[in-house]
NUNUMAR-256726 format. One record per residue (C-alpha): residue number from 0; x, y, z. Coordinates in steps of 0.001 Angstrom, whole numbers, padded with zeros to 6 digits. Example, Ala and Ser with C-alpha at 12.3 -4.5 7.8 and 13.67 -1.06 7.14 Angstrom:
// residues 2
resi	c1	c2	c3
0	012300	-004500	007800
1	013670	-001060	007140
END
This chain:
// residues 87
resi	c1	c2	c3
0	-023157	-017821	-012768
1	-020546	-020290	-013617
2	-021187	-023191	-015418
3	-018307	-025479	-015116
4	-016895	-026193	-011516
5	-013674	-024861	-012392
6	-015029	-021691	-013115
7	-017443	-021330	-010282
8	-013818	-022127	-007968
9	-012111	-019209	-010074
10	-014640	-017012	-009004
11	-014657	-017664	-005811
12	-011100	-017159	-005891
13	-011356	-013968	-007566
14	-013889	-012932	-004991
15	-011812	-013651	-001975
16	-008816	-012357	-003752
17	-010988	-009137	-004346
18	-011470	-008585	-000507
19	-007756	-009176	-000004
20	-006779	-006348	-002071
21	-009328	-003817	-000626
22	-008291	-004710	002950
23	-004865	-004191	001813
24	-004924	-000894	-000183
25	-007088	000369	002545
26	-004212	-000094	004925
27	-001588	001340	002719
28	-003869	004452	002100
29	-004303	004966	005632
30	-000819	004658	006858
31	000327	007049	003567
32	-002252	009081	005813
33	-000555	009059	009019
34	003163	009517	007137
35	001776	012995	005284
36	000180	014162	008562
37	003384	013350	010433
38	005180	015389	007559
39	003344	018161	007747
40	003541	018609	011354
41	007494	017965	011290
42	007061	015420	013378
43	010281	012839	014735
44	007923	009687	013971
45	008140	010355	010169
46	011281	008595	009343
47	009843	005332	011536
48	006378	005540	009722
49	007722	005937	006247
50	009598	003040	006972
51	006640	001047	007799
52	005109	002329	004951
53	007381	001435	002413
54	007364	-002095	004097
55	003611	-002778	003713
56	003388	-000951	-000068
57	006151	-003285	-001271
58	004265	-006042	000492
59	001521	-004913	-001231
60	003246	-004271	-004364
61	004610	-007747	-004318
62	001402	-009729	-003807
63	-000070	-008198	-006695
64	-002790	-005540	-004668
65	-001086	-002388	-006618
66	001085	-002188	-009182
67	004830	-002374	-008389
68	005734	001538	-009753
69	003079	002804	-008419
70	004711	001211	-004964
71	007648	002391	-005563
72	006878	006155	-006668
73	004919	006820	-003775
74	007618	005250	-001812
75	010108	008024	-003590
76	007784	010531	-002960
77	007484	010664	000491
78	011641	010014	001146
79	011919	012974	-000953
80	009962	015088	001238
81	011203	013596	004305
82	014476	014467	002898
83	013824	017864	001902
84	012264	018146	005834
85	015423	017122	007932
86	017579	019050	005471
END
């Protein structure tokens, strides 16, 4: 336990800012979910969901929840093989 107030408010802040980032990565996970099912069945949503993907992980990216290359190469990764699909 804390013992200054400062401190006790930092964790508090850490806590919250803890539950933030789960509910968030959860998200992302589960929509990277739904754009490598979609890409596997060849399906016509793909290009719409990986762009809603790459909207929430740089969202995500930019309020700190994952780490901005890690955004950005799973980003890749999926255009690639939605490129490689429609080719």
């Amino acid at each position: 336990m804390a013992n200054h107030k400062s401190a006790a408010k930092r964790a508090r802040q850490a806590n919250v800012k803890k539950i933030r980032n789960l509910a968030t990565k959860n998200s992302v996970r589960s929509l990277e979910k739904k754009v490598r099912t979609a890409l596997s069945a060849k399906d016509a949503k793909a290009t719409e969901l990986l762009r809603e993907f790459a909207s929430k992980v740089s969202k995500a990216a930019k309020k700190g929840a994952i780490p901005a290359k890690t955004a950005s190469r799973k980003i890749a990764r999926l255009a690639t093989q939605l490129s490689a699909l429609t080719k």
